[in-house]
C-alpha positions in Angstrom: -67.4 44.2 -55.9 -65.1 45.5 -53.0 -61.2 45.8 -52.7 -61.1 45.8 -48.8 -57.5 45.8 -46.8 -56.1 43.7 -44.6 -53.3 46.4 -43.4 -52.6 49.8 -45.0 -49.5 51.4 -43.8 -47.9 54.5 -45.3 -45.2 56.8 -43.8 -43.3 60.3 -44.0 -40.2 61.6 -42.9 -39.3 65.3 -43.0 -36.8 67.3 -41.3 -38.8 68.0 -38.2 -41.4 64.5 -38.0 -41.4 60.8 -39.0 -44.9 59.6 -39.2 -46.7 56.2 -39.8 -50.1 56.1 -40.4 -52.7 52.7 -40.6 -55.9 51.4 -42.0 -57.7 48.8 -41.2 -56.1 48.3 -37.9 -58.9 49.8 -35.3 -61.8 51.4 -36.6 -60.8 54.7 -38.3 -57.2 55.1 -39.4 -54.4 55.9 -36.9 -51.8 58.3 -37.0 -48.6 58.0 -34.5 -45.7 60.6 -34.8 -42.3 58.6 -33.6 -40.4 61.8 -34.1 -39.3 61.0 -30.7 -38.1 57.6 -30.8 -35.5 58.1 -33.5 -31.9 60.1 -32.3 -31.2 62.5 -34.8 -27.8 61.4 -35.5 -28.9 57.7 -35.9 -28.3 56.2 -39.2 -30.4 52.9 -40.5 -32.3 50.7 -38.4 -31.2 48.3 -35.6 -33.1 46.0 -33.8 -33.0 47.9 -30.3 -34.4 51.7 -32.3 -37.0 49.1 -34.1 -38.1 47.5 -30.9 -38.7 50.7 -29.2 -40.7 51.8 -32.2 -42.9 48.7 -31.8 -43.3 48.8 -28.9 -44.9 52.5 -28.9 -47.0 51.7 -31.8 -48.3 48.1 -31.1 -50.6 49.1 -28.5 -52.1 51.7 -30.8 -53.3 49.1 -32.7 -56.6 47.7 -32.5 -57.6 45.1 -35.1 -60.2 43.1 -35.4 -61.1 39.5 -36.7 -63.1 38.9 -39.5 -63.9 37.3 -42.7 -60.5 38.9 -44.4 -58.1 38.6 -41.7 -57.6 37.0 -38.2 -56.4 39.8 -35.4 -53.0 37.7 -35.1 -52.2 37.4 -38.8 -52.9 41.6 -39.3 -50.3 42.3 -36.4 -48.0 40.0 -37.3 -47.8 41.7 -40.9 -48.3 45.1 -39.7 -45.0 44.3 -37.1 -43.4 43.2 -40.5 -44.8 46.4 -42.5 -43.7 48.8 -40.3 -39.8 47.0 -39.9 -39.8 47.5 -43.8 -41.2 50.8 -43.9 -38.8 51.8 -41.3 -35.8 50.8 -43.2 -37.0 52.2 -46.6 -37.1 55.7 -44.8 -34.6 55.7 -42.7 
């Protein structure tokens, strides 16, 4: 049998980078570096630093349909994801 993803998300944050990487969400997995998007001296996550974020990484994104997931559902739970993965690191 298989064990197949809908949405793999996993993220780092050093000193110098903050990274997200995803599966399953175009056809090899995608690395963004939002280094960038993030002031240095911010602390947390509001909705204004989260929707630039977003905004930068949704049209990276490329999912498909098929028999796991619909292309709606998997970037409606990686928008979800990535707000929680966000908050966990910063």
């Amino acid at each position: 049998s298989e064990d197949l993803a809908i949405l793999g998300l996993s993220g780092l944050k050093s000193s110098r980078e903050f990274l997200l990487a995803f599966t399953a969400m175009a056809p090899t997995p995608i690395l963004l570096d939002i280094s960038h998007l993030l002031p240095e001296t911010k602390k947390g996550l509001d909705e204004e630093c989260f929707n630039a974020i977003w905004e930068f990484v949704k049209p990276n994104l490329k999912p498909i349909s098929d028999v796991r997931s619909a292309k709606d559902y998997r970037l409606h739970i990686a928008e979800i994801f990535t707000r929680q993965m966000l908050k966990e690191l910063l």
